[in-house]
C-alpha angles and dihedrals in degrees: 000000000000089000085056099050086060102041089050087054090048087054098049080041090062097026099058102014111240097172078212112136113237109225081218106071095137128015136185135241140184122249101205090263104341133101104295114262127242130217150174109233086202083069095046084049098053097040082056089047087057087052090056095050096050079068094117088180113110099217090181077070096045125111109219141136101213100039078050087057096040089053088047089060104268098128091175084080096057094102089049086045097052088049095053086052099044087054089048095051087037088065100050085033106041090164096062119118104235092220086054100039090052092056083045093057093042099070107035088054088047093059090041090053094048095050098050094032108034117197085009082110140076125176098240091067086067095043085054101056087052102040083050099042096088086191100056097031083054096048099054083046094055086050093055098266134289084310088080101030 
């Protein structure tokens, strides 16, 4: 949870250009018995930012409640919001992996979000739908953390 807070930061960070330092850089974890891993969460973030942008759904063209309501500035429908979309892309992609697709989705929503309602998000709205998320949270667990992601 902790490793997610930073690596979020670091994306907002790259996605709308803060020029704020992150205090997480590089963070730690553990490889199941080996020597810790170190990693750069500005990579993590980029490499997130790449996942957002192989989002080929035009969500300016999709029809949903929730995304309608997240564009108007209620951010509390974001996770509502994430899943409509992730059905919607499922269906063109069904090959897609839900726990990628949602961080998929995520980011490319967040940008779009930040760029139609400037200052509506925090990042801890994004760390919460993660951390909240016990799929996907799961999922980056089981491949070693967002170290390997």
């Amino acid at each position: 949870e902790e490793q997610t807070a930073c690596v979020v930061q670091a994306l907002f960070s790259d996605l709308f250009d803060d020029d704020d330092e992150t205090d997480c850089r590089s963070l730690e974890t553990d490889s199941g018995g080996g020597p810790p891993l170190t990693f750069d969460t500005r990579v993590v973030a980029s490499r997130l930012r790449q996942m957002g942008d192989q989002c080929n759904l035009d969500f300016e063209r999709v029809s949903s409640e929730p995304l309608a309501e997240v564009l108007q500035g209620k951010v509390e429908k974001f996770g509502a919001a994430v899943e409509s979309l992730i059905r919607r892309w499922n269906d063109q992609n069904p090959e897609l992996v839900y726990e990628r697709a949602f961080l998929c989705v995520c980011v490319k929503l967040v940008r779009l979000v930040g760029e139609k309602v400037p200052g509506m998000l925090d990042p801890s709205l994004l760390i919460r739908e993660i951390n909240g998320n016990s799929q996907v949270r799961n999922y980056i667990e089981a491949h070693g953390g967002w170290v390997r992601m």
